[in-house]
C-alpha positions as CSV (number, residue, x, y, z in Angstrom):
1,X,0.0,0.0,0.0
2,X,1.5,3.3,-1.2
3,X,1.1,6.3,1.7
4,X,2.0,9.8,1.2
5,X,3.3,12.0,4.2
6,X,3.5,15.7,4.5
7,X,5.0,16.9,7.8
8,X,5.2,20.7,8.9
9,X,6.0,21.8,11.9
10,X,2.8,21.8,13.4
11,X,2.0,17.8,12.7
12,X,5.5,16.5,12.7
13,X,5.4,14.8,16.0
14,X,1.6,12.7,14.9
15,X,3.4,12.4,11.2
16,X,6.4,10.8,12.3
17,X,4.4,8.2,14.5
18,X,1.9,7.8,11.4
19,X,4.6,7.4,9.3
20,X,6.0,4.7,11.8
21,X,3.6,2.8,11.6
22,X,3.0,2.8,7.8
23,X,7.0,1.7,7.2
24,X,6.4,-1.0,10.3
25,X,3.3,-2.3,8.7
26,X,4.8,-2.0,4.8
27,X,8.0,-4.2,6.3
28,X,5.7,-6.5,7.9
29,X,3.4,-7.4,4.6
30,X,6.1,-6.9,2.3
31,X,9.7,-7.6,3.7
32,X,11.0,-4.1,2.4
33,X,9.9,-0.8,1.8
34,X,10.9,2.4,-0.1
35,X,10.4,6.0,1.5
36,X,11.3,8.9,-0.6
37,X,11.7,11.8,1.4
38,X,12.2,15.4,-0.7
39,X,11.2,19.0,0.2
40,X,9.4,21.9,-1.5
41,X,10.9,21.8,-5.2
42,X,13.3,18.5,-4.4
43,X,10.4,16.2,-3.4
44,X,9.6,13.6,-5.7
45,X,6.8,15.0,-8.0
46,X,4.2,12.9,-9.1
47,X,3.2,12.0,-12.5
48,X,1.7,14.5,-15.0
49,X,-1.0,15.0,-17.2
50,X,0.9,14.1,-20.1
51,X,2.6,11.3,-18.5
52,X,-1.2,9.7,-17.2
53,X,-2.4,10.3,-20.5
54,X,-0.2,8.7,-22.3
55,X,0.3,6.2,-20.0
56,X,-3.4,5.4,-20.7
57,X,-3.3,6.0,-24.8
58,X,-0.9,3.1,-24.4
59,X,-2.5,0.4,-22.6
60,X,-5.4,1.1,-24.7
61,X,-3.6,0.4,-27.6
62,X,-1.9,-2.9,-25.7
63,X,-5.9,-3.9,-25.2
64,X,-6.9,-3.5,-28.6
65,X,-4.4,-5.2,-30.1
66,X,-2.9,-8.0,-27.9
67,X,-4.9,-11.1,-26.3
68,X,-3.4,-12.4,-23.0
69,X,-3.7,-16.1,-22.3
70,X,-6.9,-16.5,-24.7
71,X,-8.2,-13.0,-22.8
72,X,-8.8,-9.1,-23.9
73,X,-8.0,-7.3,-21.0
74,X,-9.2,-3.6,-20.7
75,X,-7.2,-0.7,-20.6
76,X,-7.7,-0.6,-17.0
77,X,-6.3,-4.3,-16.6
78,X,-3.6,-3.5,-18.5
79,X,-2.3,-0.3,-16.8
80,X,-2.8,-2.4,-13.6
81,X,-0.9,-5.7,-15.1
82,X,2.2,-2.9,-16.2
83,X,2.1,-0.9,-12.9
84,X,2.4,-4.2,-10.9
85,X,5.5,-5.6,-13.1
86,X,7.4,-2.6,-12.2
87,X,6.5,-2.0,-8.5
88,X,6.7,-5.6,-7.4
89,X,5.9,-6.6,-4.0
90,X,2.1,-6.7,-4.1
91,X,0.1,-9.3,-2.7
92,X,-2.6,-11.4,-3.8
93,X,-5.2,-12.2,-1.6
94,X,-8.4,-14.3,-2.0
95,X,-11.6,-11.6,-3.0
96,X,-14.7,-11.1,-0.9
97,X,-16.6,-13.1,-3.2
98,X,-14.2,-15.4,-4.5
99,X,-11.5,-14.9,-7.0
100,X,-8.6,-13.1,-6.1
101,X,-7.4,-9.7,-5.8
102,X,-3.8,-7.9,-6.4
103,X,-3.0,-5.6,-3.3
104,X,-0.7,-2.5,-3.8
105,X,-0.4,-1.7,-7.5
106,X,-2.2,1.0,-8.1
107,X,-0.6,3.6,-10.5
108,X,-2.1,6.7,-8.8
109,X,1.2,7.6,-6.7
110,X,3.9,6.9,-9.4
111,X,6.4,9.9,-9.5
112,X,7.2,11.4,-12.9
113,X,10.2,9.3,-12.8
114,X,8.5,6.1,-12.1
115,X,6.0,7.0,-14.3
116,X,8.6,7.4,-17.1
117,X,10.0,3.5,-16.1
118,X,6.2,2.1,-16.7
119,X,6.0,3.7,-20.0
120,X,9.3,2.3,-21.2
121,X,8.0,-1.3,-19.8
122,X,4.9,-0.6,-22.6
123,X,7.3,0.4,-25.2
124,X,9.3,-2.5,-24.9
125,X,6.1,-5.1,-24.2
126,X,4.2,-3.5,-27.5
127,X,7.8,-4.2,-29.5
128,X,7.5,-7.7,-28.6
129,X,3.9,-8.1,-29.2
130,X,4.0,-5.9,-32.5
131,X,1.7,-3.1,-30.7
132,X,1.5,-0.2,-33.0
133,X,1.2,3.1,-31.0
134,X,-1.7,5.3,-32.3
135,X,-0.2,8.5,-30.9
136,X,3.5,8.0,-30.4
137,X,5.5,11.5,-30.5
């Protein structure tokens, strides 16, 4: 599970145990964890517009054109399936109402830089699987 922190003087003693018990939890489920710790214009920005939208553009293009295992998997699936090959670590855990669900890759707090990493995971996937971009600049 990705967590975001911002600490100011005024909630930096509550943030530090917060943030305690995310990194204790994190190590528990997953054995490791990443923090990222920047301030004002040297904190790790998140992903753009551009970035989400083409990040998108992409694994549409993926779904239309590429069956996985004898399936079509939406956009959605697919940003899910490339988001999860990068991070790593996720779990899988048994669903509510059967099947099963993948914990923890969730694309919404990539940084720009991560971001960037994903999209050259599509570009090399679609060059293996003949993917032809519909908007590549």
């Amino acid at each position: 599970m990705a967590a975001s922190f911002t600490l100011t003087a005024a909630t930096l003693r509550a943030g530090l145990v917060a943030l305690e018990r995310a990194v204790r939890s994190a190590v528990a489920d997953a054995g490791a964890v990443q923090v990222l710790v920047g301030s004002g214009a040297n904190a790790p920005r998140r992903r753009n517009g551009a970035q989400n939208d083409r990040l998108n553009a992409m694994c549409g293009d993926v779904a239309k054109q590429v069956v996985w295992h004898g399936q079509r998997l939406s956009r959605d699936d697919w940003r899910h399936m490339f988001v999860a090959s990068f991070r790593k670590g996720q779990k899988v855990v048994p669903g509510i109402d059967g099947g099963f669900v993948v914990l923890g890759a969730s694309s919404r707090q990539l940084t720009e830089a991560e971001c960037s990493e994903v999209i050259e995971l599509l570009f090399a996937f679609g060059a293996e699987h003949n993917v032809q971009w519909r908007n590549e600049k």
